[in-house]
FISEKE-767746 format. One record per residue (C-alpha): residue in one letter; x, y, z. Coordinates in nm, 2 decimals, always signed. Layout:
N
aa = A, X = X, Y = Y, Z = Z;
...
***
This chain:
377
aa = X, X = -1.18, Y = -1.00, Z = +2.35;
aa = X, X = -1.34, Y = -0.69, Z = +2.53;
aa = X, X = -1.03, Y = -0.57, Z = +2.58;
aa = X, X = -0.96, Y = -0.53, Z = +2.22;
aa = X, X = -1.26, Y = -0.36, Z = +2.13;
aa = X, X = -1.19, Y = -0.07, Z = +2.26;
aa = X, X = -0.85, Y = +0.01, Z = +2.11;
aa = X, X = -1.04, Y = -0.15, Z = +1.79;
aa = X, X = -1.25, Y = +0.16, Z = +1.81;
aa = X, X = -0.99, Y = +0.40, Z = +1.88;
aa = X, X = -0.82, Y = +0.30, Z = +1.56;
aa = X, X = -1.15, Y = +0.34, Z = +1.36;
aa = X, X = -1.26, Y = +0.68, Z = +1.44;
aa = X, X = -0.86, Y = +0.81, Z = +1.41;
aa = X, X = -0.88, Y = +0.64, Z = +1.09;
aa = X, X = -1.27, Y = +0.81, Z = +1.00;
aa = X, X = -1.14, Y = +1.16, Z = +1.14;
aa = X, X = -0.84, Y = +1.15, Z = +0.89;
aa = X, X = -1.10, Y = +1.08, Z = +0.59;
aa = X, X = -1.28, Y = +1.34, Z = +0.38;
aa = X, X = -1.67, Y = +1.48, Z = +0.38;
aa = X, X = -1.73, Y = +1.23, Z = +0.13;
aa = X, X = -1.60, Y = +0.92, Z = +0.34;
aa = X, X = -1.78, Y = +1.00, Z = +0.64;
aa = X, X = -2.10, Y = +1.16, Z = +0.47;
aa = X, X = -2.13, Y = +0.81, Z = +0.31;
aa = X, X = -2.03, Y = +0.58, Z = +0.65;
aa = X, X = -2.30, Y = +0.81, Z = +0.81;
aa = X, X = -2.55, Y = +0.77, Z = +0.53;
aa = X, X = -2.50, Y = +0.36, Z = +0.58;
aa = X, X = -2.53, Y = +0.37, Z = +0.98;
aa = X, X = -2.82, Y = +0.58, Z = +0.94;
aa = X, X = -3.00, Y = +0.40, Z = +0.70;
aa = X, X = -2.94, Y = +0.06, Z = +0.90;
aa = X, X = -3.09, Y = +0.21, Z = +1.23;
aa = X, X = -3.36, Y = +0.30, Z = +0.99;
aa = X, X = -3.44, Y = -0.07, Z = +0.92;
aa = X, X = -3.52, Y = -0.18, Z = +1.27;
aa = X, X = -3.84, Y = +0.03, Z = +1.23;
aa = X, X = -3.91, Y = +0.04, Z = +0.78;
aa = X, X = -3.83, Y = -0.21, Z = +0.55;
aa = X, X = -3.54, Y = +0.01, Z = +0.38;
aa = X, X = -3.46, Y = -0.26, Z = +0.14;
aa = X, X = -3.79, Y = -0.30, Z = -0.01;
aa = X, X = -3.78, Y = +0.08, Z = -0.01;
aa = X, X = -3.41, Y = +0.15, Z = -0.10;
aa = X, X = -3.31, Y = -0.20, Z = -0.25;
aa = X, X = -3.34, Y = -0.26, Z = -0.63;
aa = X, X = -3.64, Y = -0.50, Z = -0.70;
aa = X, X = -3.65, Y = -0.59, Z = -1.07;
aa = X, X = -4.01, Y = -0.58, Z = -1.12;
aa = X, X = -4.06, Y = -0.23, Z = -0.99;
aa = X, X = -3.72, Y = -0.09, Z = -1.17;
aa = X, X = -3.87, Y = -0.07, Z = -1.51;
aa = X, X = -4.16, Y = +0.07, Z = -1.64;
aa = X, X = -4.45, Y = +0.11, Z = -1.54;
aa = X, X = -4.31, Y = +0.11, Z = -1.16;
aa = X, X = -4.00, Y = +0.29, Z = -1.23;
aa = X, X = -3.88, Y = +0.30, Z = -0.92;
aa = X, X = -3.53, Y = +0.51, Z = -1.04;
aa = X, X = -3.38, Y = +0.63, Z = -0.75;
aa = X, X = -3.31, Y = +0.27, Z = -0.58;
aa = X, X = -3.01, Y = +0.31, Z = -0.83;
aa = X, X = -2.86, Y = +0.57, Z = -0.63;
aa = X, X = -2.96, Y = +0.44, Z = -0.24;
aa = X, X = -2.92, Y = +0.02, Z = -0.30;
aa = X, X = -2.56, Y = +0.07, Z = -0.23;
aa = X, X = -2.57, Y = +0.20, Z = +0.14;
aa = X, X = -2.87, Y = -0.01, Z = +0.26;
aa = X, X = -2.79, Y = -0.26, Z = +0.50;
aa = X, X = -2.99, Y = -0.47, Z = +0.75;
aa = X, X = -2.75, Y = -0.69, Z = +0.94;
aa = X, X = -2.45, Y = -0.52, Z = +1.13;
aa = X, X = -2.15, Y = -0.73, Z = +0.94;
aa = X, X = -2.30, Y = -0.57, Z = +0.59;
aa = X, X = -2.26, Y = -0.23, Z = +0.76;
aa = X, X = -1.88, Y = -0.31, Z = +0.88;
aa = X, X = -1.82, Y = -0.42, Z = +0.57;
aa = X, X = -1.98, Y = -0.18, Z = +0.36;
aa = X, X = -1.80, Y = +0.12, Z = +0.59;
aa = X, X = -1.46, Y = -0.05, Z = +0.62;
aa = X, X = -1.47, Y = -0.05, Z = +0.17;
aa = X, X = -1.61, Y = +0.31, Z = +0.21;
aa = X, X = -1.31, Y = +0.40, Z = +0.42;
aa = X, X = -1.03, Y = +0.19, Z = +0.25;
aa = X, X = -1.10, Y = +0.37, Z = -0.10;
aa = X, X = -1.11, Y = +0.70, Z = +0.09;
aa = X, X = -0.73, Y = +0.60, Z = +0.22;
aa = X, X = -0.58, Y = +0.41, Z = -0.08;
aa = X, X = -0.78, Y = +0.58, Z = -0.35;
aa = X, X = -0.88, Y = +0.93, Z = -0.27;
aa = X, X = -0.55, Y = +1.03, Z = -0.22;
aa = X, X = -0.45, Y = +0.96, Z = -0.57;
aa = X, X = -0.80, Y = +1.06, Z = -0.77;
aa = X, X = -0.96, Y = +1.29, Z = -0.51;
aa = X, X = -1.29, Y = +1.33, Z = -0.31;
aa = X, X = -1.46, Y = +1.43, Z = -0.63;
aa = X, X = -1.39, Y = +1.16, Z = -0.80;
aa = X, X = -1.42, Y = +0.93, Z = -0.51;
aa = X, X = -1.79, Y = +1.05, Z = -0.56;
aa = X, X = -1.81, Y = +1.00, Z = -0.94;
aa = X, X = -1.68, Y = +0.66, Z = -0.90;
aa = X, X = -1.92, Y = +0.53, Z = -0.60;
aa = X, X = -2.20, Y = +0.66, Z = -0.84;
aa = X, X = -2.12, Y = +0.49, Z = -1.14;
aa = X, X = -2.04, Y = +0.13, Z = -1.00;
aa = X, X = -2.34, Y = +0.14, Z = -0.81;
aa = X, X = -2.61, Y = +0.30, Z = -1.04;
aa = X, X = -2.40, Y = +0.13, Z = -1.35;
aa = X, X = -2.40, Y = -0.25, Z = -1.08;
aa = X, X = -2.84, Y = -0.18, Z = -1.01;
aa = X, X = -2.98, Y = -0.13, Z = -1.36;
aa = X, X = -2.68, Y = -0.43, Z = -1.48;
aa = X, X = -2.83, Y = -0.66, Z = -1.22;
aa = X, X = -3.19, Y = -0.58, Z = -1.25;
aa = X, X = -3.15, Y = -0.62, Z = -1.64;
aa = X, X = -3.00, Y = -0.97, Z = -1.55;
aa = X, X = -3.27, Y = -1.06, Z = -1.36;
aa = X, X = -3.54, Y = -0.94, Z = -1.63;
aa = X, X = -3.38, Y = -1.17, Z = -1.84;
aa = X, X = -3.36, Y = -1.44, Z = -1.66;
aa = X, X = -3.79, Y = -1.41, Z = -1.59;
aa = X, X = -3.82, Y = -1.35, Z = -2.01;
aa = X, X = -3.65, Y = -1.69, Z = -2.01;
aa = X, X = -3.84, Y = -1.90, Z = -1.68;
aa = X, X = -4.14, Y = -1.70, Z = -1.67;
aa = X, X = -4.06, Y = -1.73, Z = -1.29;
aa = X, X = -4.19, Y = -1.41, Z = -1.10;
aa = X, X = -3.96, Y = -1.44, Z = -0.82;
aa = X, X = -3.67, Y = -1.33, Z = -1.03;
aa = X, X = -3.93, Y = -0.99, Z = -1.07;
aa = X, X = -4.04, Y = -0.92, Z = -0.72;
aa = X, X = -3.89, Y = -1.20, Z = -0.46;
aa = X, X = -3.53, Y = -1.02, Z = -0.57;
aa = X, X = -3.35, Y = -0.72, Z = -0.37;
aa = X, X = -3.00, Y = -0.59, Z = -0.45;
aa = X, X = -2.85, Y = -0.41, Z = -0.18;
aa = X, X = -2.61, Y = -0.38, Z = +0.01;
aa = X, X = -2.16, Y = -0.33, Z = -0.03;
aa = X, X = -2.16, Y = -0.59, Z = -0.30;
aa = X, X = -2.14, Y = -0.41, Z = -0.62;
aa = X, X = -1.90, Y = -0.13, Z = -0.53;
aa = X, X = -1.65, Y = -0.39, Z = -0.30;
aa = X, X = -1.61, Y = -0.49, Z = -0.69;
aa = X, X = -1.50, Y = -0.19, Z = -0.79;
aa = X, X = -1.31, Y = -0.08, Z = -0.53;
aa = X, X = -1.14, Y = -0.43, Z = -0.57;
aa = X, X = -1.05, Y = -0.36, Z = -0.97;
aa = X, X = -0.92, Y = +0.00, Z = -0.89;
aa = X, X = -0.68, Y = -0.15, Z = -0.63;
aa = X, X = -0.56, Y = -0.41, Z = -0.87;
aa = X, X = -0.55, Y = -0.11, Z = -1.13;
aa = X, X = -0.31, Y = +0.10, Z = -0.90;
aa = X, X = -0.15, Y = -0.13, Z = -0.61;
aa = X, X = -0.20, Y = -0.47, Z = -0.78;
aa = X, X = +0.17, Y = -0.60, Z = -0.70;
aa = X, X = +0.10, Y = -0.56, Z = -0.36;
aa = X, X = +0.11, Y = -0.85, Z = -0.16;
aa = X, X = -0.19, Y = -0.91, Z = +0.06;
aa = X, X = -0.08, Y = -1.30, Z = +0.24;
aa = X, X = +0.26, Y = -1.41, Z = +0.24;
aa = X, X = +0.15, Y = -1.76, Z = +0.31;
aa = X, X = +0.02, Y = -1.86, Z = +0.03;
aa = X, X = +0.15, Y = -1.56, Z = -0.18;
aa = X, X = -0.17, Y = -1.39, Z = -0.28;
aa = X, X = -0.12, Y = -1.04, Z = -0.42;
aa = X, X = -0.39, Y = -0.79, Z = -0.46;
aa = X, X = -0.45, Y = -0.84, Z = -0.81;
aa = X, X = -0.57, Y = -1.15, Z = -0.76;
aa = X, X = -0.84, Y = -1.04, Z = -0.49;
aa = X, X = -1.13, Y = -0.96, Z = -0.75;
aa = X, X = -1.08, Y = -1.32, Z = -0.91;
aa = X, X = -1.12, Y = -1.46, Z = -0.56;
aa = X, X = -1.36, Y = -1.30, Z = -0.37;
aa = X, X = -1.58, Y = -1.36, Z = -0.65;
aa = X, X = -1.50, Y = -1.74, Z = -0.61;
aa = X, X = -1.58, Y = -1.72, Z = -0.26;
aa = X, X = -1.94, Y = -1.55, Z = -0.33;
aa = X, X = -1.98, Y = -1.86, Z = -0.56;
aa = X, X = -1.90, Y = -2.08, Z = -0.28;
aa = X, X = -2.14, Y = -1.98, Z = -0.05;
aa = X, X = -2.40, Y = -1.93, Z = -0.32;
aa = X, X = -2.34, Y = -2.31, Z = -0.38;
aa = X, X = -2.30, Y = -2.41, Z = +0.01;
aa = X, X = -2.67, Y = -2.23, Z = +0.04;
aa = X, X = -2.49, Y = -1.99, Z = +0.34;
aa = X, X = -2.62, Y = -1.68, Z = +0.11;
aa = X, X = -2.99, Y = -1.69, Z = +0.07;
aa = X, X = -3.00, Y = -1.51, Z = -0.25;
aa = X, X = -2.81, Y = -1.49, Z = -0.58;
aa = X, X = -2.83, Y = -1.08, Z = -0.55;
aa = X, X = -2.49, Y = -1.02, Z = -0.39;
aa = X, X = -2.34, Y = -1.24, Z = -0.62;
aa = X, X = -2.49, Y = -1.05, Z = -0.95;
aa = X, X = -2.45, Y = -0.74, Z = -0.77;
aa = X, X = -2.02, Y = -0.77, Z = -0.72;
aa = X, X = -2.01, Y = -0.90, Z = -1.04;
aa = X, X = -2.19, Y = -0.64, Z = -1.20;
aa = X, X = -1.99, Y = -0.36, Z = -1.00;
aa = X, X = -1.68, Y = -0.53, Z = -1.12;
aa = X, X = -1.74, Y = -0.50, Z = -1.43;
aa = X, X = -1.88, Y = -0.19, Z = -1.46;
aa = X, X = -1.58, Y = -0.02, Z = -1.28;
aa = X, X = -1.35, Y = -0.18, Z = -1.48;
aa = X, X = -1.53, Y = -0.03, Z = -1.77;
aa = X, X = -1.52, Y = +0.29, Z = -1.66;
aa = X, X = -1.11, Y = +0.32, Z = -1.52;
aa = X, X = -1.02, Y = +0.13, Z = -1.87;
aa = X, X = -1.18, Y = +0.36, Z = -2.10;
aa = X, X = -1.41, Y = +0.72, Z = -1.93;
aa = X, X = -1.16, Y = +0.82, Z = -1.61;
aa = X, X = -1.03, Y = +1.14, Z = -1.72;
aa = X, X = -0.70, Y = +1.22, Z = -1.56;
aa = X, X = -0.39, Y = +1.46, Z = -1.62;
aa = X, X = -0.27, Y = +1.20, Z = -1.88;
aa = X, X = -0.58, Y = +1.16, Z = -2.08;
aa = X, X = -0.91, Y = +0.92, Z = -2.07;
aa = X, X = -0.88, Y = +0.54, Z = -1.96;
aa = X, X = -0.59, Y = +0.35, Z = -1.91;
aa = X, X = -0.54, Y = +0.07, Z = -2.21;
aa = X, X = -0.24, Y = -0.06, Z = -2.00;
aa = X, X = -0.17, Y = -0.41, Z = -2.05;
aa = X, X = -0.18, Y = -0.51, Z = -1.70;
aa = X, X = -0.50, Y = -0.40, Z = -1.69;
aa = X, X = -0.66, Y = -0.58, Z = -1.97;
aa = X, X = -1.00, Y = -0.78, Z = -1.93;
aa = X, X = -0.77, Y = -1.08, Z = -1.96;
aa = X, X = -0.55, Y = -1.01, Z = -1.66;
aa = X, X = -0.85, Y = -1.11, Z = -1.44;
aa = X, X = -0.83, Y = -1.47, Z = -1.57;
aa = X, X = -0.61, Y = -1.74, Z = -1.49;
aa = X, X = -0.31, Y = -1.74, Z = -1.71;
aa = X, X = -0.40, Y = -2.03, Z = -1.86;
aa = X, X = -0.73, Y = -1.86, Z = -1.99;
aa = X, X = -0.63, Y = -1.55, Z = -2.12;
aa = X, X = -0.48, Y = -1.59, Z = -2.43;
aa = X, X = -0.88, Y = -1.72, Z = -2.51;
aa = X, X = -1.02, Y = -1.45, Z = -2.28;
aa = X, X = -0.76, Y = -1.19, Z = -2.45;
aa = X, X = -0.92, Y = -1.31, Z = -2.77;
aa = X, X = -1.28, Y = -1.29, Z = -2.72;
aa = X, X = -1.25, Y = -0.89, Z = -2.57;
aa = X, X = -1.08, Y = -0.79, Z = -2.86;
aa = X, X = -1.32, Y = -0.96, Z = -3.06;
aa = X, X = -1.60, Y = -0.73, Z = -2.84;
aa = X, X = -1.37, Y = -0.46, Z = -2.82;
aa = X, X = -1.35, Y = -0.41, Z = -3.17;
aa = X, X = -1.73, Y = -0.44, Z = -3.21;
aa = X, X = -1.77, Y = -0.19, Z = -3.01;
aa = X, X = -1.54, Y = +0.09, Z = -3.13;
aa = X, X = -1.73, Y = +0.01, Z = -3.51;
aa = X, X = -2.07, Y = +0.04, Z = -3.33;
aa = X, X = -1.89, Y = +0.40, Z = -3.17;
aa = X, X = -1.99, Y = +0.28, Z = -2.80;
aa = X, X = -1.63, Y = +0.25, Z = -2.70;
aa = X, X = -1.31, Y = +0.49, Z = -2.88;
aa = X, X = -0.96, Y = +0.32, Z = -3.01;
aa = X, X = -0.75, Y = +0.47, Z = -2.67;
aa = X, X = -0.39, Y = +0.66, Z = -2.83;
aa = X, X = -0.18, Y = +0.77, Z = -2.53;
aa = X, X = +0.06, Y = +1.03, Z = -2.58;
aa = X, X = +0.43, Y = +1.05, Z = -2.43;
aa = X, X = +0.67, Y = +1.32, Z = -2.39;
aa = X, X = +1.00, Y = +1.21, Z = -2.40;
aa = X, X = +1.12, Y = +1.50, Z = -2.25;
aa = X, X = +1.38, Y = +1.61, Z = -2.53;
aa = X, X = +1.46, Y = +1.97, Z = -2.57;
aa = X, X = +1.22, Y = +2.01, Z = -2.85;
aa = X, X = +0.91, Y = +1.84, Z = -2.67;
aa = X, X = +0.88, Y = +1.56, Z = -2.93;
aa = X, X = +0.56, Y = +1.37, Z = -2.83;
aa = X, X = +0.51, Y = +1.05, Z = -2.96;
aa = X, X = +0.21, Y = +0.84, Z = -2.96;
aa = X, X = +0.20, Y = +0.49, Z = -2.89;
aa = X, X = -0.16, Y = +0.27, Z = -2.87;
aa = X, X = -0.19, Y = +0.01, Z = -2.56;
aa = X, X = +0.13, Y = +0.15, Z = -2.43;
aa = X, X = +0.06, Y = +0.20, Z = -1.98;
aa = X, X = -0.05, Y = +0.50, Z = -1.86;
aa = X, X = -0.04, Y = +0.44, Z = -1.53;
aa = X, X = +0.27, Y = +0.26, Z = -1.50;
aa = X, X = +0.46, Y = +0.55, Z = -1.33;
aa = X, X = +0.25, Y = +0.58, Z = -1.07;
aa = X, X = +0.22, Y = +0.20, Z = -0.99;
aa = X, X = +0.59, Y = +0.18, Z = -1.00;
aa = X, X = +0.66, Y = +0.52, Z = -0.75;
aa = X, X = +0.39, Y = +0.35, Z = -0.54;
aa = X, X = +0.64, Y = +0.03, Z = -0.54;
aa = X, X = +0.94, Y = +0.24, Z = -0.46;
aa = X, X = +0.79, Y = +0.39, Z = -0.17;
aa = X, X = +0.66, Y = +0.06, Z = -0.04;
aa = X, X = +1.05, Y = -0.10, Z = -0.14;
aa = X, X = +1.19, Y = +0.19, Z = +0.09;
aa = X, X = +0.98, Y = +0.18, Z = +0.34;
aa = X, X = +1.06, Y = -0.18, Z = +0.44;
aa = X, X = +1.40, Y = -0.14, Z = +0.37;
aa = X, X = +1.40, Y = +0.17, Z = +0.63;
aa = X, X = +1.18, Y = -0.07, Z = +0.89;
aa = X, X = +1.49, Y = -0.35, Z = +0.83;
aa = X, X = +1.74, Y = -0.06, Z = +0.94;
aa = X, X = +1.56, Y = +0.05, Z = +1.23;
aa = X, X = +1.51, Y = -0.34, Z = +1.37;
aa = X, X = +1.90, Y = -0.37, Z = +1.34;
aa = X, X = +2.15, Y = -0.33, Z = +1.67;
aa = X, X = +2.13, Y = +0.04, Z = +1.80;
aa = X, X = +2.52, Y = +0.20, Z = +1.73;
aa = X, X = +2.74, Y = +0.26, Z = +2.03;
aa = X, X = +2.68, Y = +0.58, Z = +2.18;
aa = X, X = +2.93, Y = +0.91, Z = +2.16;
aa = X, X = +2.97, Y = +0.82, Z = +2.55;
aa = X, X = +3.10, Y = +0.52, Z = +2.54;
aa = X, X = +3.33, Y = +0.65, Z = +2.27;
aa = X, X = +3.45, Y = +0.96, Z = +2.50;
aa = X, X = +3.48, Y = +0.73, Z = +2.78;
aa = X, X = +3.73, Y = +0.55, Z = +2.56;
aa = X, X = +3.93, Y = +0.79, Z = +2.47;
aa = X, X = +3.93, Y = +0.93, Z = +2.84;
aa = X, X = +4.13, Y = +0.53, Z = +2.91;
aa = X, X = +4.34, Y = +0.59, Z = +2.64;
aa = X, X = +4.46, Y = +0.94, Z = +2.74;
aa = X, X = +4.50, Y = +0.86, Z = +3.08;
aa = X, X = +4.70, Y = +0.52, Z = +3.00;
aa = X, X = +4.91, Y = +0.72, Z = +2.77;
aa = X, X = +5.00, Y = +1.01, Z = +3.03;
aa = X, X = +5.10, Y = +0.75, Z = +3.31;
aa = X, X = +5.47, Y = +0.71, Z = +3.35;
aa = X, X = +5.66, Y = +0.47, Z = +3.16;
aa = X, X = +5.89, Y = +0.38, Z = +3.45;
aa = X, X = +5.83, Y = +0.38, Z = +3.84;
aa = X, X = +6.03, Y = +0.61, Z = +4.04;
aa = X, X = +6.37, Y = +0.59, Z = +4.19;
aa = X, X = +6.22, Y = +0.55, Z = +4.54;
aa = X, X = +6.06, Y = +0.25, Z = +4.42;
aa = X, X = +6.28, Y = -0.01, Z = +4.48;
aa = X, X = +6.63, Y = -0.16, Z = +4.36;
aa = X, X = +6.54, Y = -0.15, Z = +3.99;
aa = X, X = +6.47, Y = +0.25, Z = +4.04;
aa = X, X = +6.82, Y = +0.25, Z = +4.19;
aa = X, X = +7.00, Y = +0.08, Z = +3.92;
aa = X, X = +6.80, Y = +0.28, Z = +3.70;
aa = X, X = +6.95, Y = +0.62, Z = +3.87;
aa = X, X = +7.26, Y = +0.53, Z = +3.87;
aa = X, X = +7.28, Y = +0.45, Z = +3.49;
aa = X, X = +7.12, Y = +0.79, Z = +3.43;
aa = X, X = +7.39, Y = +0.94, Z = +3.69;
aa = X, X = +7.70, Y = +0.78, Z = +3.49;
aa = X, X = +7.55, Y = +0.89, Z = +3.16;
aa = X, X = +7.43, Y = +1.23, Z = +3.23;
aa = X, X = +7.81, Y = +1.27, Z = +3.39;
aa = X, X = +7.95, Y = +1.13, Z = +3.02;
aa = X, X = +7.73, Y = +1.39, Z = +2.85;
aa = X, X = +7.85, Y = +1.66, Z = +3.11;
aa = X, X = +8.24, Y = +1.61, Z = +3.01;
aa = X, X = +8.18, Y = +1.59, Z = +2.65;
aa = X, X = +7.94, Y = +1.93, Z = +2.71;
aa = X, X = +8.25, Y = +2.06, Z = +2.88;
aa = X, X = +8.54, Y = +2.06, Z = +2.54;
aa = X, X = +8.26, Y = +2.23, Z = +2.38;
aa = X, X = +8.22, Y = +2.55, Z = +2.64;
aa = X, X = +7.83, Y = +2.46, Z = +2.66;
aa = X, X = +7.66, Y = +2.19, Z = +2.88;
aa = X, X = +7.29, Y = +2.08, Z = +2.73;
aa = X, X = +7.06, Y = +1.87, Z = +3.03;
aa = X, X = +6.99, Y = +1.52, Z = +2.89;
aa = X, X = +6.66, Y = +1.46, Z = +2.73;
aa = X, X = +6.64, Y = +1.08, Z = +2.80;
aa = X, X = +6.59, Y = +0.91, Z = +3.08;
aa = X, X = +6.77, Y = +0.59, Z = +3.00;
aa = X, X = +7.09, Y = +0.57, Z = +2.79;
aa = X, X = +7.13, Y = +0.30, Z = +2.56;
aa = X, X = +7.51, Y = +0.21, Z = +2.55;
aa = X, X = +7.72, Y = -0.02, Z = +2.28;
aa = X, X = +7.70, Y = -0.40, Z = +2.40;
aa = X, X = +8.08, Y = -0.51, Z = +2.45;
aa = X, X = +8.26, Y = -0.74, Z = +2.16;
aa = X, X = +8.21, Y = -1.07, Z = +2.15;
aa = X, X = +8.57, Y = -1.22, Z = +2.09;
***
């Protein structure tokens, strides 16, 4: 195992040093903050209590720090390792700017979601541990929306083979596996739970209707619908009941009726406009092409290296040299070299006296004459 660590480390800082400021001013803030807890209680301090989120506390600003506030060294892993897979698989397609937007809205937007839950939930028990027993801290809520933007741009990726899970399918179950250990009792508190749920939803909120990019506001793809995060057998219900809300909240003006606009690309830039048409369908699909090719180049690499241009000169260099030897031994060779003479002898003496009516005598060319076989009577 020790032997693994270090190469384990060497692959995490080549991996930090390729990230931007706001990857690594983030991972920083986190390790910081959780050498910071063997000495203050930073999530008391940093972490989102219910009762002292809402007036008269108003303790605002646990909004913005509950997210990189970690006391045990697994939460910091994994709160640095979702830090630094949106910074490779996400930054490069949005940018660090908003990278920044984004970790601010899931986590402010997961806080004030989960401490309204819990308010709630004390209006309905009168139970003041759901007030002040409560913190919510920690990777929780923006794991969720880092989950729903990876579904949102890679989500045909395929993340076991064995089963086949693909990555689209990751929000549904990690959720399920929070759940689990909620139920088990192996996570002491409901917080994490409400808090990835809550970050879920709110970044799914914001990438469906408030991203701005080149193409618009939102993506209203259908493969990114509120129902695609169901089972199949769910959604046409699921599908149902988020129109239903949908629709509510376009008449209430909270949420706009998304129209995406297409160029064709005709030569008189006709653009049409289609509603719930997929914005982000081209750049889901080049990301599937490049992934296609890729394998199909590591396929062609693994195959049987080509015989080398050596081995190919050195074959030619045999075939010269067997083509240039004689085709017959010498006449000093042996009784079929002197049988072989003396046929050449009597025919180059034939051609001789036939040279000779004609004034001219020509050498022969050939070395063996070929002469007509006798009648058979």
């Amino acid at each position: 195992m020790n032997r693994y660590l270090p190469v384990a480390r060497q692959h995490f800082l080549a991996a930090l040093a390729s990230t931007s400021v706001v990857v690594k001013s983030i991972s920083a803030v986190v390790v910081l903050l959780y050498l910071l807890s063997w000495a203050v209680d930073t999530p008391y301090a940093l972490g989102v209590t219910p009762g002292y989120l809402f007036p008269p506390n108003f303790w605002v600003w646990t909004l913005l720090t509950h997210g990189v506030v970690e006391q045990h060294i697994w939460g910091v892993a994994v709160n640095v390792g979702t830090v630094m897979a949106c910074g490779r698989l996400l930054e490069p397609l949005w940018g660090a700017l908003e990278l920044l937007i984004f970790f601010a809205v899931v986590n402010v937007s997961a806080g004030l979601l989960a401490g309204l839950a819990y308010l709630l939930t004390y209006v309905a028990t009168f139970d003041l541990t759901y007030l002040f027993a409560v913190r919510a801290y920690g990777a929780a809520g923006f794991l969720g929306g880092v989950l729903v933007a990876l579904k949102q741009t890679m989500g045909d990726t395929t993340v076991l083979r064995v089963p086949q899970v693909r990555l689209k399918a990751a929000p549904a179950l990690v959720l399920l596996f929070l759940s689990l250990l909620r139920l088990s009792g192996l996570l002491e508190s409901s917080a994490p739970l409400a808090a990835y749920s809550f970050g879920a939803l709110s970044g799914w909120v914001y990438l469906r209707f408030y991203q701005r990019h080149s193409r618009g506001r939102g993506d209203m793809s259908d493969h990114f619908a509120f129902a695609s995060f169901f089972p199949e057998a769910l959604q046409p219900a699921v599908g149902l009941l988020a129109g239903l809300v949908h629709a509510a909240l376009v008449k209430l003006k909270v949420c706009r009726k998304m129209v995406k606009r297409y160029d064709v690309g005709a030569p008189s830039s006709i653009t049409i406009s289609l509603p719930g048409t997929d914005p982000q369908d081209a750049e889901r699909r080049r990301q599937l092409a490049l992934k296609a090719l890729n394998e199909r180049l590591k396929r062609v690499d693994d195959q049987s290296a080509w015989p080398s241009m050596d081995d190919e000169d050195d074959e030619e260099d045999d075939e010269i040299r067997t083509d240039t030897q004689p085709l017959l031994p010498s006449s000093s060779g042996g009784p079929a070299g002197a049988s072989l003479s003396s046929t050449s002898s009597s025919s180059m003496s034939q051609s001789s006296g036939g040279a000779s009516t004609g004034g001219a005598q020509h050498p022969e060319s050939s070395i063996i004459s070929f002469e007509d076989a006798p009648s058979r009577s």
